[in-house]
BAKOL-43151 format. One record per atom (N, C-alpha, C, O): residue number from 1; atom name; x, y, z. Coordinates in steps of 0.02 Angstrom, whole numbers. Example, Ala and Ser with C-alpha at 12.3 -4.5 7.8 and 13.67 -1.06 7.14 Angstrom:
BEGIN
PT seq atom c1 c2 c3
PT 1 N 660 -284 390
PT 1 CA 615 -225 390
PT 1 C 660 -165 390
PT 1 O 712 -166 423
PT 2 N 642 -112 354
PT 2 CA 684 -53 357
PT 2 C 645 2 394
PT 2 O 670 57 402
***
This chain:
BEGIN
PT seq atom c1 c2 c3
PT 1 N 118 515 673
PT 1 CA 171 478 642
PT 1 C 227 464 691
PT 1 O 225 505 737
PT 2 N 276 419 698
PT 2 CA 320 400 717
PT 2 C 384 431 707
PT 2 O 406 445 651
PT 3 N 412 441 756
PT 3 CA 481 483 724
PT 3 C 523 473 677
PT 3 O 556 518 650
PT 4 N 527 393 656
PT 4 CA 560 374 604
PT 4 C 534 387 535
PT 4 O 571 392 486
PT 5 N 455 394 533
PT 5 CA 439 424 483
PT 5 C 457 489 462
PT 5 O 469 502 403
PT 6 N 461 541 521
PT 6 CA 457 597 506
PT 6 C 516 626 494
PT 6 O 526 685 483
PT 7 N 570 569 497
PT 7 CA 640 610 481
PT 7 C 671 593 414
PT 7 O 727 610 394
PT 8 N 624 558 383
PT 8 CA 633 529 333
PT 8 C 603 566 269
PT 8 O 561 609 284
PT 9 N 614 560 218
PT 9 CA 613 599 147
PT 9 C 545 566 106
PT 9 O 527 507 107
PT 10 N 520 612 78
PT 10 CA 466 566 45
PT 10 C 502 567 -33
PT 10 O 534 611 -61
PT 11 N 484 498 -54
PT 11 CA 522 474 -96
PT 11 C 456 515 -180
PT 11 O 458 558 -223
PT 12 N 410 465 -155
PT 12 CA 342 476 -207
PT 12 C 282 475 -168
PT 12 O 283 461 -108
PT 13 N 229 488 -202
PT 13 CA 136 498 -164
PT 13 C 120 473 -218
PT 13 O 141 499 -270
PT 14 N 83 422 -220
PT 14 CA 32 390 -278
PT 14 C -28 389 -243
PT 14 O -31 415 -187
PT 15 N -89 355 -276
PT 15 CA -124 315 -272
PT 15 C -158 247 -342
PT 15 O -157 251 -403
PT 16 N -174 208 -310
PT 16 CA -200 130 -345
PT 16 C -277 121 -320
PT 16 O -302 128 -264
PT 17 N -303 105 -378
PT 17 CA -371 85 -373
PT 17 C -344 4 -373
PT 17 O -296 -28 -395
PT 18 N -432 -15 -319
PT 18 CA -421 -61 -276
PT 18 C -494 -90 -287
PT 18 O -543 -75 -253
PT 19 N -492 -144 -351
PT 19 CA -545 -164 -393
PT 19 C -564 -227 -368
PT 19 O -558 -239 -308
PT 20 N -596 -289 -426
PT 20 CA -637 -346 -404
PT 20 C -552 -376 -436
PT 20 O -537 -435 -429
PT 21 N -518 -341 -459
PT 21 CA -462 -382 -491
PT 21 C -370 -343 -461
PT 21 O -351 -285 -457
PT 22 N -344 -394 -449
PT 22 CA -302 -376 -437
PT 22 C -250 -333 -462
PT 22 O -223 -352 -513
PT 23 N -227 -270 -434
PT 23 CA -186 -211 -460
PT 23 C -122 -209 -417
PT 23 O -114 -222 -357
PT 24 N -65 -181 -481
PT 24 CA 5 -199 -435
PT 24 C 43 -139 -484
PT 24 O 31 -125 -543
PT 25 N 95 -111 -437
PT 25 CA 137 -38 -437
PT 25 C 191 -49 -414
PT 25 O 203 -70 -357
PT 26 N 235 -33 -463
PT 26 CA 324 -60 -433
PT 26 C 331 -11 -385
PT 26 O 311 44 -405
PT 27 N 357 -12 -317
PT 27 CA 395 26 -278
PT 27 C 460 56 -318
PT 27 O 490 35 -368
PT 28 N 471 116 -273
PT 28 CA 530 138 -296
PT 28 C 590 104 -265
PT 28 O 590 79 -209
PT 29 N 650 106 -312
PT 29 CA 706 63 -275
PT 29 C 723 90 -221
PT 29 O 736 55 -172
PT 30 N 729 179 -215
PT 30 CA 761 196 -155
PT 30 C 737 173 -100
PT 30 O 766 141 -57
PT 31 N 666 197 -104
PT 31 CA 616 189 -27
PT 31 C 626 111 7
PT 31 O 636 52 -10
PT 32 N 618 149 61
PT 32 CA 626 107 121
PT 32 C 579 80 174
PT 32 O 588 35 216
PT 33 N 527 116 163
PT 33 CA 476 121 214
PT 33 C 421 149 141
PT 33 O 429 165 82
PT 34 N 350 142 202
PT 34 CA 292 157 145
PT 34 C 241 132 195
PT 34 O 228 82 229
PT 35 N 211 213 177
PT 35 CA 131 251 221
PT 35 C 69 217 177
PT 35 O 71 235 118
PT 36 N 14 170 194
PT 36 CA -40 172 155
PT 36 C -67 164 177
PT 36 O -57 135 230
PT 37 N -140 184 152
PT 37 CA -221 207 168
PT 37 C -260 198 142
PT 37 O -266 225 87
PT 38 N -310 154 169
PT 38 CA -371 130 102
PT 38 C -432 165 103
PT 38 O -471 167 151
PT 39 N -439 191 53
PT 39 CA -486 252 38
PT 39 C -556 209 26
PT 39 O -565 157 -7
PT 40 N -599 246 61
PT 40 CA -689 215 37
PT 40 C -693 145 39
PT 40 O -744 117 20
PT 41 N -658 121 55
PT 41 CA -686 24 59
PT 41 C -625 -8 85
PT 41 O -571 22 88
PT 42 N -634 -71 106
PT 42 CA -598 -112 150
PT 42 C -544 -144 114
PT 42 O -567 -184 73
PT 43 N -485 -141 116
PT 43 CA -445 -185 44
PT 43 C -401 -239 56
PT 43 O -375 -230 111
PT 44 N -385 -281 35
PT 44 CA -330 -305 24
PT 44 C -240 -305 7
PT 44 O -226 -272 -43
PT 45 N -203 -325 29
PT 45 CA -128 -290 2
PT 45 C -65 -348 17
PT 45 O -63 -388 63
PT 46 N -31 -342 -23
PT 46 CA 34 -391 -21
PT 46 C 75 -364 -65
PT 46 O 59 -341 -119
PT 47 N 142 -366 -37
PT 47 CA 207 -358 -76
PT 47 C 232 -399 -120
PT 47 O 232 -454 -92
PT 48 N 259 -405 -182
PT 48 CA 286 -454 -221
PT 48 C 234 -494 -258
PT 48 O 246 -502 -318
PT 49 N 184 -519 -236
PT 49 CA 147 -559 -262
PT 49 C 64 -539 -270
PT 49 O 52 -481 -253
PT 50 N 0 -582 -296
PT 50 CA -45 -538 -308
PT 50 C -93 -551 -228
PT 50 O -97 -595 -185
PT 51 N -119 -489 -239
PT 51 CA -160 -492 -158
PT 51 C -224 -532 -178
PT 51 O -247 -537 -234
PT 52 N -253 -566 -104
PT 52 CA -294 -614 -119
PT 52 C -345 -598 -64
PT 52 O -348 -549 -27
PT 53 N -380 -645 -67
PT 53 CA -461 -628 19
PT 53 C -393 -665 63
PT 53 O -434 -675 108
PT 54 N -337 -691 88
PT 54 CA -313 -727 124
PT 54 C -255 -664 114
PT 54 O -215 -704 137
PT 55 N -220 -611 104
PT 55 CA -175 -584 112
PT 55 C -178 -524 156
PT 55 O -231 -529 187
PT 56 N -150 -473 173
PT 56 CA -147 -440 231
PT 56 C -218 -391 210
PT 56 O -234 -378 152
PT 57 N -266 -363 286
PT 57 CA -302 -341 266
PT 57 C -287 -239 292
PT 57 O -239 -212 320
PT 58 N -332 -219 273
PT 58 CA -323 -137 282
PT 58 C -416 -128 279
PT 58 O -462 -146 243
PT 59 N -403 -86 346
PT 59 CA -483 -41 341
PT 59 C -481 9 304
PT 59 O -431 40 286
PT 60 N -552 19 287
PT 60 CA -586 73 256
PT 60 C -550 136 302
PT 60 O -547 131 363
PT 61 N -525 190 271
PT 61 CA -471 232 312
PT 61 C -414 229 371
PT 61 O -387 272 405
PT 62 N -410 173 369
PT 62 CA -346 161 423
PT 62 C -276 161 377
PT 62 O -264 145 319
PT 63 N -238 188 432
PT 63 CA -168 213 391
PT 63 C -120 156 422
PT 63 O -132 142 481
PT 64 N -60 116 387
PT 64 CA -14 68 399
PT 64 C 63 99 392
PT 64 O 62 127 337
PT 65 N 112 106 413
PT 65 CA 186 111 406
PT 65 C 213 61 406
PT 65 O 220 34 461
PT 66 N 239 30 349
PT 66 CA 269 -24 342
PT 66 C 337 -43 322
PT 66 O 317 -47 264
PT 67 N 398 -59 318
PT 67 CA 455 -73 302
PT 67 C 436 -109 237
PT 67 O 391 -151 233
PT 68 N 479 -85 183
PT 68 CA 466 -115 117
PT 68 C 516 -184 120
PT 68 O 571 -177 145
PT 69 N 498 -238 98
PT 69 CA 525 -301 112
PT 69 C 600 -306 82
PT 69 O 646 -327 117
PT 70 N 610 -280 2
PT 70 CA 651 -276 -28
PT 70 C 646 -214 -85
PT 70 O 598 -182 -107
PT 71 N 733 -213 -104
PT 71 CA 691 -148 -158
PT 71 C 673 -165 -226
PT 71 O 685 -219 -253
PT 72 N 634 -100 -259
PT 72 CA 608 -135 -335
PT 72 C 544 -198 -308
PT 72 O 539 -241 -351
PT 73 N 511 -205 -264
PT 73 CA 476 -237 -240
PT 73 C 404 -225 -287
PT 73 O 416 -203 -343
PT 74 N 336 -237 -271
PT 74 CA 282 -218 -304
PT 74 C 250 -213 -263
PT 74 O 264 -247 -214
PT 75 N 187 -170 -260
PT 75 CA 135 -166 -190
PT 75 C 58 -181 -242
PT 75 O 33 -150 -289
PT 76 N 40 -242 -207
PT 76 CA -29 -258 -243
PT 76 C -89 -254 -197
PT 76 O -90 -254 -135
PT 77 N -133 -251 -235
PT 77 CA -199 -226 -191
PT 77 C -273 -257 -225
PT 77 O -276 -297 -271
PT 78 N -312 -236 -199
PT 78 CA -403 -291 -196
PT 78 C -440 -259 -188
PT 78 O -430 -203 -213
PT 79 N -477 -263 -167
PT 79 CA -559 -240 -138
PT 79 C -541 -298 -89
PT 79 O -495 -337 -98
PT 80 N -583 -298 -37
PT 80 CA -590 -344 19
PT 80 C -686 -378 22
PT 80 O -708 -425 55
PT 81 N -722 -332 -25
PT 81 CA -792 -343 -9
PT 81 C -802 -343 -98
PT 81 O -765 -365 -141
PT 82 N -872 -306 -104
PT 82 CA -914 -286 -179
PT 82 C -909 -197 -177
PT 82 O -946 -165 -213
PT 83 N -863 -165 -134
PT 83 CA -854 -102 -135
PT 83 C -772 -71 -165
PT 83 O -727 -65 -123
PT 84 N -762 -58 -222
PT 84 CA -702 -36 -239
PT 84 C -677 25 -195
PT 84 O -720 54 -162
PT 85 N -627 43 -193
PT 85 CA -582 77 -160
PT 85 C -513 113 -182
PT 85 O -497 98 -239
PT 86 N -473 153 -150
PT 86 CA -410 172 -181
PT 86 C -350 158 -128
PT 86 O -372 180 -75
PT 87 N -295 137 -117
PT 87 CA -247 126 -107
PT 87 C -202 186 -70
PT 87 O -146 160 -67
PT 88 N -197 238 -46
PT 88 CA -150 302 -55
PT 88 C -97 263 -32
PT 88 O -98 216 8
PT 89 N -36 296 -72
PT 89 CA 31 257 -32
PT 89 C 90 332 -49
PT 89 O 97 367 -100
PT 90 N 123 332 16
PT 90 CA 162 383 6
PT 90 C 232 345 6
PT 90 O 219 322 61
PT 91 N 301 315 -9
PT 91 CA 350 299 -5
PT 91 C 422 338 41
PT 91 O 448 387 14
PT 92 N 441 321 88
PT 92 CA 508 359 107
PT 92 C 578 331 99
PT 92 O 584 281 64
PT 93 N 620 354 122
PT 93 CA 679 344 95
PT 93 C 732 356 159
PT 93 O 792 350 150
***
């Protein structure tokens, strides 16, 4: 992890299943930042709006640190293939 992560507070730990249909989870207002990891299959993901085959992609276990765009935002998610998947997302603050 990056130092900025690590000095930082964890806000919440979820996870989102990551289907043939699009799924979406309000962020928390505080958080600022946000850890995610796509569990068992390749996925899809976008903030605010619904994730699509054209929106940001995430490997099958690769982890992202991302700056949350705005707060009260939404984090949506996909499948990327015919293999469902889960989402982990940890939030900081």
């Amino acid at each position: 992890m990056c130092d900025t992560i690590n000095s930082m507070r964890v806000v919440k730990a979820w996870q989102i299943a990551s289907t043939d249909s699009n799924a979406s989870q309000a962020l928390d207002g505080i958080a600022k930042k946000v850890s995610i990891r796509a569990k068992t299959a390749d996925l899809r993901f976008n903030f605010g709006a619904a994730a699509s085959s054209s929106t940001f992609f995430i490997g099958k276990d690769e982890r992202l640190f991302l700056d949350i765009p705005y707060k009260g935002c939404t984090l949506q998610t996909l499948r990327d293939a015919s293999t469902s998947g889960h989402l982990e997302v940890i939030e900081y603050d």
